[in-house]
C-alpha positions as a printed Julia matrix, in Angstrom:
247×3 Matrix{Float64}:
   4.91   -9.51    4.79
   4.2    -6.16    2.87
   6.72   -3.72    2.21
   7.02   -0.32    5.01
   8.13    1.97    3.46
  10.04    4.84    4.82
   7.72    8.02    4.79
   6.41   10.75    7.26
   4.21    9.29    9.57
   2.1     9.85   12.9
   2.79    6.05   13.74
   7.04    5.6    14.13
   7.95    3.2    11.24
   9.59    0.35   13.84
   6.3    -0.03   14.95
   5.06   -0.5    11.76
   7.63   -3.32   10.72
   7.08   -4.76   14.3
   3.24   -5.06   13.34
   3.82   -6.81   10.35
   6.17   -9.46   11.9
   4.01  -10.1    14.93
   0.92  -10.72   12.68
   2.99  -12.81   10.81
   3.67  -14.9    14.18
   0.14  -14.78   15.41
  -1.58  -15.77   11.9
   0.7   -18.95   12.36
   3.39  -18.08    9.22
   5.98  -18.23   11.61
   5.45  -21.03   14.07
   7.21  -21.87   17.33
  11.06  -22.85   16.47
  10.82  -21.61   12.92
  13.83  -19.19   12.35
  13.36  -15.51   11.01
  14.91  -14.02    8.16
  18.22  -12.06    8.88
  18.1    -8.63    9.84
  20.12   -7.84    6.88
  16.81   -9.75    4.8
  14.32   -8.34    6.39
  15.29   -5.15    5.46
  15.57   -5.56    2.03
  11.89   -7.48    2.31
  10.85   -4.22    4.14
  12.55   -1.77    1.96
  13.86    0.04    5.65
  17.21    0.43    7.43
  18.88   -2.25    9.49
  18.27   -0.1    12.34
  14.61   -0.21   12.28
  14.4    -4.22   12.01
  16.82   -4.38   15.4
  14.26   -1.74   16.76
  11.29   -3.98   16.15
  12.94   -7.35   16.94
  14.35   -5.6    20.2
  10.28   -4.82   20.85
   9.24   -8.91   19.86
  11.79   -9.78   22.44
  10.56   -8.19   25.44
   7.13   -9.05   24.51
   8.02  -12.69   24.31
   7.52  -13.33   20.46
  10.92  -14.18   19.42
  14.44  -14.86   20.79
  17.54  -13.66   19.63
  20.9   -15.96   19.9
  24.44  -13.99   19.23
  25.67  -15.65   15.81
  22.84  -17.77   15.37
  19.18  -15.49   14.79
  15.97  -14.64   15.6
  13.75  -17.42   16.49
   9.78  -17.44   17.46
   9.47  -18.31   20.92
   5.5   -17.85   20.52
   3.72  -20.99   21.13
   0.17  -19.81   22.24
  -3.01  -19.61   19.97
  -2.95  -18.13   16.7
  -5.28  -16.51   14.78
  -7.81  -18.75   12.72
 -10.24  -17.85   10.5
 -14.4   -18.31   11.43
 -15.66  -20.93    8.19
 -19.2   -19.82    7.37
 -21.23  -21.17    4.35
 -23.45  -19.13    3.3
 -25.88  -19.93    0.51
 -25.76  -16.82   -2.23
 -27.99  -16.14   -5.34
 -25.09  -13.64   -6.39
 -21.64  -13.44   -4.9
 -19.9   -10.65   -7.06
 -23.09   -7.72   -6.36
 -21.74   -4.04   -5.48
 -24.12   -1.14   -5.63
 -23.43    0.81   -8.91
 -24.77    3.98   -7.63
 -21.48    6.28   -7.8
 -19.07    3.55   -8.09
 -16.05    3.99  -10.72
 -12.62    3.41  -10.86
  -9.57    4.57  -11.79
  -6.84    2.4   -13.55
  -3.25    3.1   -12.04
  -1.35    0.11  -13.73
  -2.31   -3.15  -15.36
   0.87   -5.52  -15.39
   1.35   -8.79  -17.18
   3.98  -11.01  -15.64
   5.51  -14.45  -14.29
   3.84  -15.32  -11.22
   5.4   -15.26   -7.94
   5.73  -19.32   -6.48
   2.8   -18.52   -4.25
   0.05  -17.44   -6.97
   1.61  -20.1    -8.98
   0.54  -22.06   -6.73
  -2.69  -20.92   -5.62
  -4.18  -21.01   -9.0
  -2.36  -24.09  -10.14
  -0.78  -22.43  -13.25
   0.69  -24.35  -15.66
   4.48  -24.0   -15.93
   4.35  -20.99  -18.71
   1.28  -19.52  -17.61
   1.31  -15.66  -16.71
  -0.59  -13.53  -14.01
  -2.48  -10.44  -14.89
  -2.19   -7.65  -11.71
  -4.4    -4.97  -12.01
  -4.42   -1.97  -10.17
  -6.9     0.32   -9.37
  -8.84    2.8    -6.89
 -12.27    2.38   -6.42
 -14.25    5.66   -6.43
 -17.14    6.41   -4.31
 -19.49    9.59   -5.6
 -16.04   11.13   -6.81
 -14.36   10.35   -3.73
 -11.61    7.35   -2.92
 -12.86    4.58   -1.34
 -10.26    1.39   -2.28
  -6.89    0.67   -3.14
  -6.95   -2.42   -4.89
  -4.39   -4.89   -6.89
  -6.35   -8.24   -7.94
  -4.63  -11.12  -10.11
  -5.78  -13.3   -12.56
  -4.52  -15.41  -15.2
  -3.14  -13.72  -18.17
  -5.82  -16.05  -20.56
  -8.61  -14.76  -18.34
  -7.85  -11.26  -18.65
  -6.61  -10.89  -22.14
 -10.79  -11.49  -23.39
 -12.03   -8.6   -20.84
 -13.4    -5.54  -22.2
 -10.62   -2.57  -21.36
 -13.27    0.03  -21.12
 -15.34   -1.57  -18.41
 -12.73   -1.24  -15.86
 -13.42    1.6   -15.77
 -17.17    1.25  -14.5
 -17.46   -2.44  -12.91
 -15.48   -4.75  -10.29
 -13.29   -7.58  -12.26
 -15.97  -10.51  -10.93
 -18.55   -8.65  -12.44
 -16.84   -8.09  -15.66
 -15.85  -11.9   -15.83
 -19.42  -13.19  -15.21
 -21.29  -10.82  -17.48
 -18.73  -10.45  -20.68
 -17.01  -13.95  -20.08
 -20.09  -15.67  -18.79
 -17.93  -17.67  -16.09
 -19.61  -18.03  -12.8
 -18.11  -17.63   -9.61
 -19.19  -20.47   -7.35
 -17.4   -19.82   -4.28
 -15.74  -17.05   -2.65
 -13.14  -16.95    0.77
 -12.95  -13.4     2.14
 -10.82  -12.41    5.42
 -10.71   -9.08    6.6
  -8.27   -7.55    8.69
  -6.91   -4.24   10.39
  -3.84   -2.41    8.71
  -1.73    0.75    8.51
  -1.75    2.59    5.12
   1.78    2.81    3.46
   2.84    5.59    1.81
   1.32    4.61   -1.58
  -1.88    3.73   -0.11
  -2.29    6.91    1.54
  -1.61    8.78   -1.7
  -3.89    7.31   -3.47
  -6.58    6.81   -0.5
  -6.17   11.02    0.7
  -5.45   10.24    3.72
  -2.6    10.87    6.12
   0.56    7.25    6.11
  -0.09    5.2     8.89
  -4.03    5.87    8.95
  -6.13    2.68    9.99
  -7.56    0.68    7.32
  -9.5    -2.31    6.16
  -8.04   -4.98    4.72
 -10.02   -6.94    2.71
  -8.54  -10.14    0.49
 -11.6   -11.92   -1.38
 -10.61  -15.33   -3.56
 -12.9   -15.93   -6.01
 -13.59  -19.82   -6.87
 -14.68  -21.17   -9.88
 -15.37  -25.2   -10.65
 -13.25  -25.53   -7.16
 -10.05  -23.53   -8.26
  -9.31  -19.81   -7.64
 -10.27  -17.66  -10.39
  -9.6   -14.12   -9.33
  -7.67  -13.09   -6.31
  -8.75   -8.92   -5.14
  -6.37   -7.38   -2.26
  -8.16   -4.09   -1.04
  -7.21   -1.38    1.25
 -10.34    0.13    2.42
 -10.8     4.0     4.07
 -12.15    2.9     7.62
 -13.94    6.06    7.34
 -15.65    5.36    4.75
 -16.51    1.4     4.49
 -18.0    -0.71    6.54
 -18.43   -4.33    6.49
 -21.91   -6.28    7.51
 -22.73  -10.01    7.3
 -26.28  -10.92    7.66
 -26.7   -14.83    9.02
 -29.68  -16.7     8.07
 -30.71  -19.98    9.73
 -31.92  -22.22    7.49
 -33.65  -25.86    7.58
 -31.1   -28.57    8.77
């Protein structure tokens, strides 16, 4: 669940904080039975009034997501398909390419800290080890394309070449300077509504469709790097080309 910040915006900010909770239901976080946070909770999560979660929970309700009980919560009612993913192996002489032509970036904060119990987890950190967040904005011939935060571990980071994120993605950095190879990567893509810090950054209007684009990069079968990406929808697009091969 990402943070909605309060902000002018064509799209009301309920609806927003609605969105997030129903994808949360329909990706399968939140299964049939399981209880929401309080309303109280959420909005602390959401960084929004108390106001704005009823609104949205109110909205849940009558679409038959959730059910509130007096004294007792919110609980997901939802019990029909959820969203899952499409596998695909694809054999790849080079998963970490981008077209230089243009491309730079522009370093807003780099961030050295514990790890939150889920990237713990997902990189199987040993109990002292720290995560490196760094965030930047991809450029695009001068122009914003990305907002992007991507994690990895502290000992990674600390042997990678300051100046060249300025010029290249992390993956490319860490194969080339660190000579680790990526073996495997799990993208998903979905559909979002820029935030307010998003849209600063991305020069476009809060609440503007985007691309969201999480990549996990995999190396000797455990995550390396993980990149989170808001994408301009006008100015990205994203094509997979299929090739049938011998069985």
């Amino acid at each position: 669940m990402r943070l909605a910040r309060s902000s002018p915006s064509p799209v009301p900010l309920y609806f927003k904080v609605m969105t997030d909770i129903r994808d949360d239901i329909l990706s399968g976080e939140w299964r049939a039975g399981s209880q929401l946070p309080g309303e109280l909770d959420l909005a602390r999560r959401l960084g929004v009034s108390v106001i704005t979660v009823r609104q949205a929970l109110a909205d849940l309700t009558r679409e038959g997501l959730v059910r509130r009980e007096r004294a007792r919560g919110t609980f997901v009612t939802w019990s029909g398909p959820v969203k899952q993913p499409i596998n695909l192996e694809i054999d790849a002489a080079n998963l970490v390419s981008i077209n230089p032509e243009g491309t730079s970036f522009k370093v807003l904060r780099i961030d050295t800290v514990t790890p939150a119990p889920e990237l713990h987890r997902d990189f199987d950190l040993d109990s002292n080890e720290k995560i490196t967040k760094i965030t930047r904005v991809r450029m695009a011939y001068g122009r914003p394309l990305a907002f992007v935060n991507s994690y990895v571990p502290a000992r990674v980071f600390d042997k990678v070449p300051r100046n060249r994120l300025l010029k290249q993605p992390l993956t490319n950095i860490i194969e080339d300077r660190l000579d680790i190879k990526v073996a495997g990567l799990k993208l998903v893509v979905s559909a979002k509504l820029s935030d307010r810090q998003v849209s600063a950054h991305l020069e476009i209007p809060t609440g503007s469709p985007v691309l969201f684009v999480e990549r996990n990069y995999l190396h000797k079968k455990k995550l390396l790097l993980r990149t989170a990406g808001f994408y301009r929808s006008d100015l990205f697009g994203y094509e997979i080309k299929l090739k049938r091969t011998g069985r």
